[in-house]
C-alpha positions as a printed NumPy array, in Angstrom:
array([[-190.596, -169.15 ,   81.494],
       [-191.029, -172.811,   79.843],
       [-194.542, -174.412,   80.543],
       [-194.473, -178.414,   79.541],
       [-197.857, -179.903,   79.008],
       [-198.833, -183.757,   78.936],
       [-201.998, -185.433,   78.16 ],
       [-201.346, -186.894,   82.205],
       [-204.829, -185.313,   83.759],
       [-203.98 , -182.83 ,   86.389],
       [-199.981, -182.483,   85.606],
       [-198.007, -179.255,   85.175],
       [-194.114, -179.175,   85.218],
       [-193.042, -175.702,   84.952],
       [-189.166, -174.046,   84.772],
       [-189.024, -170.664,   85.682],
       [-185.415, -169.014,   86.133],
       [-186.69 , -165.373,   85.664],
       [-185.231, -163.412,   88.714],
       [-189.034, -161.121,   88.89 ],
       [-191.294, -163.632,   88.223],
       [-189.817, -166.638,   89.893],
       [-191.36 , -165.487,   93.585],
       [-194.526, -164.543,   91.972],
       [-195.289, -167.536,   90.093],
       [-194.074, -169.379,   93.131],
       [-196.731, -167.849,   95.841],
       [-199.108, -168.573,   92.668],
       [-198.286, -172.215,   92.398],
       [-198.34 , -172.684,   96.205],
       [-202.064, -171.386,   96.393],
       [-202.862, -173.328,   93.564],
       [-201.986, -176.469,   94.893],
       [-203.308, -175.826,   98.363],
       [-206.388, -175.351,   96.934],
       [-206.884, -178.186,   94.769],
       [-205.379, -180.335,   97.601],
       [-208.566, -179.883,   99.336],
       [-210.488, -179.174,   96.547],
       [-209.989, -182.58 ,   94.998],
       [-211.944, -185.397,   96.672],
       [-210.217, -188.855,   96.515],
       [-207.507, -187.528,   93.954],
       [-204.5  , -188.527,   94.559],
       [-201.98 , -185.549,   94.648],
       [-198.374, -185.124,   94.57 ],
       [-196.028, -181.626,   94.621],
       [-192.86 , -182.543,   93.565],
       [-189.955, -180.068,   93.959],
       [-187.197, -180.472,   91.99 ],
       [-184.195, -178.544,   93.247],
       [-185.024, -178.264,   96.446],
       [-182.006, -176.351,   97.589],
       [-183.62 , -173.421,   96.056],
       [-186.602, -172.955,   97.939],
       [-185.298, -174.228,  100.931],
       [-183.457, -170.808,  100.835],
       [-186.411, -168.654,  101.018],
       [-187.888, -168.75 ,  104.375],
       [-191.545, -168.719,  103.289],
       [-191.098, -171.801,  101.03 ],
       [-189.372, -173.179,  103.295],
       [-191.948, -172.563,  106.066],
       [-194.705, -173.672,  103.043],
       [-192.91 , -176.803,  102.844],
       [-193.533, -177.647,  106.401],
       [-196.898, -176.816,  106.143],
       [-197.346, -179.383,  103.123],
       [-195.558, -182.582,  105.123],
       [-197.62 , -181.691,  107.738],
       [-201.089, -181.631,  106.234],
       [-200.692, -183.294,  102.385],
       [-201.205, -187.052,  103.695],
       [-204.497, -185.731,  105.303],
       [-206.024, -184.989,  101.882],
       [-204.391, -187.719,   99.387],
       [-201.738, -186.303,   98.531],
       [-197.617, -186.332,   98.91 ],
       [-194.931, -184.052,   99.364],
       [-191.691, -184.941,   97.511],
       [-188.383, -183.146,   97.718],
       [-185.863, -184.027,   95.245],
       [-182.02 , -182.691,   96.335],
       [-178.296, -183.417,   95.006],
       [-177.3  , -182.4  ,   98.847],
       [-178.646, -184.262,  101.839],
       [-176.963, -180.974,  103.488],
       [-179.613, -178.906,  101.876],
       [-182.22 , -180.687,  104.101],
       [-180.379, -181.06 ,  107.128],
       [-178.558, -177.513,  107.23 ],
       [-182.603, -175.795,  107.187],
       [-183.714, -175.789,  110.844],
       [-187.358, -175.366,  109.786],
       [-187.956, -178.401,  107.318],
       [-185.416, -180.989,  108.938],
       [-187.568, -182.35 ,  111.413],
       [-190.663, -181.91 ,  109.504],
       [-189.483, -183.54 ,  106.336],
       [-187.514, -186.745,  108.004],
       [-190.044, -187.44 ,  109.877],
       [-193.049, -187.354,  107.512],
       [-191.   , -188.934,  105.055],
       [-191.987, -192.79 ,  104.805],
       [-190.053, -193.529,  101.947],
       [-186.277, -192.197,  101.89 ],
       [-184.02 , -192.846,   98.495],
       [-180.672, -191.63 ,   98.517],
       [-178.056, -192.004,   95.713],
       [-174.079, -192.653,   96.093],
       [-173.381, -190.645,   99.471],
       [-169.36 , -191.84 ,   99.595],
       [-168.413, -188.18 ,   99.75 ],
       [-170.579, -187.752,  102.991],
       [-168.107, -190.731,  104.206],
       [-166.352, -188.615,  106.883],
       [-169.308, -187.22 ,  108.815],
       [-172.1  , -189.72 ,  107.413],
       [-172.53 , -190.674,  111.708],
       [-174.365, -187.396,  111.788],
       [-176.737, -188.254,  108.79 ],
       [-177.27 , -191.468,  110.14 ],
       [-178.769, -189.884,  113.059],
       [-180.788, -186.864,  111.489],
       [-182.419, -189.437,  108.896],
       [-182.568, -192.074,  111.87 ],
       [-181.096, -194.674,  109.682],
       [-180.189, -198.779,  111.543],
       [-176.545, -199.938,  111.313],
       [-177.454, -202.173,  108.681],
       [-179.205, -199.176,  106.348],
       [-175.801, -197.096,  106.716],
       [-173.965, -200.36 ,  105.895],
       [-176.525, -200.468,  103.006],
       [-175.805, -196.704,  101.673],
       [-172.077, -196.957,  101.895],
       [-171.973, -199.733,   99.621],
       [-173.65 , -198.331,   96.952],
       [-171.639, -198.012,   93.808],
       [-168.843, -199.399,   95.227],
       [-168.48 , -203.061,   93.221],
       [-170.192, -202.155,   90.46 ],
       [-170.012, -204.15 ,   86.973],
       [-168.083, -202.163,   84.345],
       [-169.07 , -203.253,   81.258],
       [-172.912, -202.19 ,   82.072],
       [-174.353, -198.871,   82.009],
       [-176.6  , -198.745,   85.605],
       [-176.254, -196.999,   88.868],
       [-177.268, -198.267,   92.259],
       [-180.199, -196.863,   94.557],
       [-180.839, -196.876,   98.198],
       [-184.561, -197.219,   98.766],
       [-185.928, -196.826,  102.676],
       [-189.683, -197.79 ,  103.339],
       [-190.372, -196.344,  107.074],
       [-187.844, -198.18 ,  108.858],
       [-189.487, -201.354,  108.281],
       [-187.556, -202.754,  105.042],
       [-184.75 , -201.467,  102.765],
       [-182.291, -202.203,  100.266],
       [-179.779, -201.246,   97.635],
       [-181.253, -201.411,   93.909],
       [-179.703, -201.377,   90.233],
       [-180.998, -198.583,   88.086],
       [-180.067, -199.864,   84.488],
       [-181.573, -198.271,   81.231],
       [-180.81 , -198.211,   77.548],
       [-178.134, -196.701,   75.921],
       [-180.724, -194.433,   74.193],
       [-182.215, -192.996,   77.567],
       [-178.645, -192.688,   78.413],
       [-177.659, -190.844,   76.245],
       [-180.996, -188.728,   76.354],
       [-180.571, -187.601,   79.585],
       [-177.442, -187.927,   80.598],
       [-175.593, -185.032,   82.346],
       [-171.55 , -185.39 ,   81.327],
       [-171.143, -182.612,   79.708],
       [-168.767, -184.557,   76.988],
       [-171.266, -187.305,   76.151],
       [-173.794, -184.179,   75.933],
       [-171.71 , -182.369,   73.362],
       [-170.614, -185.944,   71.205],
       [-174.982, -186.197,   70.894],
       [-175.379, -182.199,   69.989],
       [-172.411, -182.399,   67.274],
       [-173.525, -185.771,   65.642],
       [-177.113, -184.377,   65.504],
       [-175.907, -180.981,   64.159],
       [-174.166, -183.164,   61.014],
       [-177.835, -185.096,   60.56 ],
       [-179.325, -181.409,   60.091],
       [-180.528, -181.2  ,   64.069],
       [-182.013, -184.714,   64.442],
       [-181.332, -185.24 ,   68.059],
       [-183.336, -188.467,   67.891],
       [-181.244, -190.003,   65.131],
       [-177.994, -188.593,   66.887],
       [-179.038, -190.585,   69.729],
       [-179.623, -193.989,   67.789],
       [-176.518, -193.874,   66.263],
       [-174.113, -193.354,   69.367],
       [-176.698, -196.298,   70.841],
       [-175.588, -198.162,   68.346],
       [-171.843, -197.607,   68.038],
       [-171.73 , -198.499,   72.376],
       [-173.35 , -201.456,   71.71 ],
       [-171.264, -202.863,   68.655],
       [-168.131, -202.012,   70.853],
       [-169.108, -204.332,   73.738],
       [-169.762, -207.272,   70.926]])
């Protein structure tokens, strides 16, 4: 179990991947959070879960979830799910209808491999013409030479549009997820005697004198 603290008031990130404790420390951080949800008088609250594919498979977190959209609004607070597979939503009969439609505020990355059958997201996420015309371009004419990815952002139905994400080479490179850039940073920063941050400077670097 990994506990990350920051000096944000009120904000615990935890990872747990221990097969015992997970469901314990789960019913313990549900309680928790129910409690200072009502506890906590003009606070604003969020519970974000990342992953969501994993609790959605357990039928009491899943059921929990529910619960949250429901009632979390009433007390200042927010529910966010964060998913790789709009599937993972749609596919559990007990959050889909509780989740799309207390969700104001819908963002959804490239979705070109949901292509075939996207009709039938389009209608579970009740998404216009123009906000599937919207989804399906993103990524599609993108500029090479720059490092950013596009982003569809829904606010209730009301307005929407497709976004650049763009960032530095150095948060690139910090959190990227290719496995190959991940092992060019570990092996440059095992040669500096494990200095990760001066790995990542230097690969910064090198990209950016290779595009002058």
């Amino acid at each position: 179990m990994e506990t990350y603290h920051s000096n944000m008031a009120r904000r615990w990130v935890l990872s747990l991947h221990h097969p015992i404790l997970f469901p314990v420390t789960t019913i313990i951080i549900m309680e928790a959070f129910i409690n200072k949800m009502r506890r906590l008088k003009g606070v604003r609250k969020q519970l974000i879960v990342e992953e969501a594919w994993k609790a959605l498979s357990s039928a009491n977190m899943a059921e929990y979830l529910r619960y949250m959209y429901k009632t979390v609004r009433k007390y200042y607070g927010e529910a966010i799910v964060v998913t790789q597979e709009v599937d993972d939503i749609i596919s559990s009969p007990v959050v889909k209808e509780s989740i799309i439609n207390n969700s104001d505020c819908k963002i959804l990355l490239d979705q070109r491999k949901y292509m075939n059958k996207f009709d039938q997201i389009q209608a579970l996420l009740g998404l216009t013409e123009k906000e599937k015309s919207q989804i399906l371009s993103i990524n599609m004419a993108n500029n090479p030479s720059r490092l950013y990815k596009e982003v569809w952002i829904g606010l209730g139905g009301t307005q929407s549009a497709v976004y650049a994400t763009e960032v530095s080479a150095e948060e690139y490179l910090a959190y990227t997820t290719e496995e190959t850039e991940k092992v060019e940073v570990y092996r440059l920063a095992e040669q500096l005697g494990g200095d990760i941050e001066a790995a990542i400077r230097q690969l910064a670097e090198k990209r950016r004198s290779s595009k002058t």
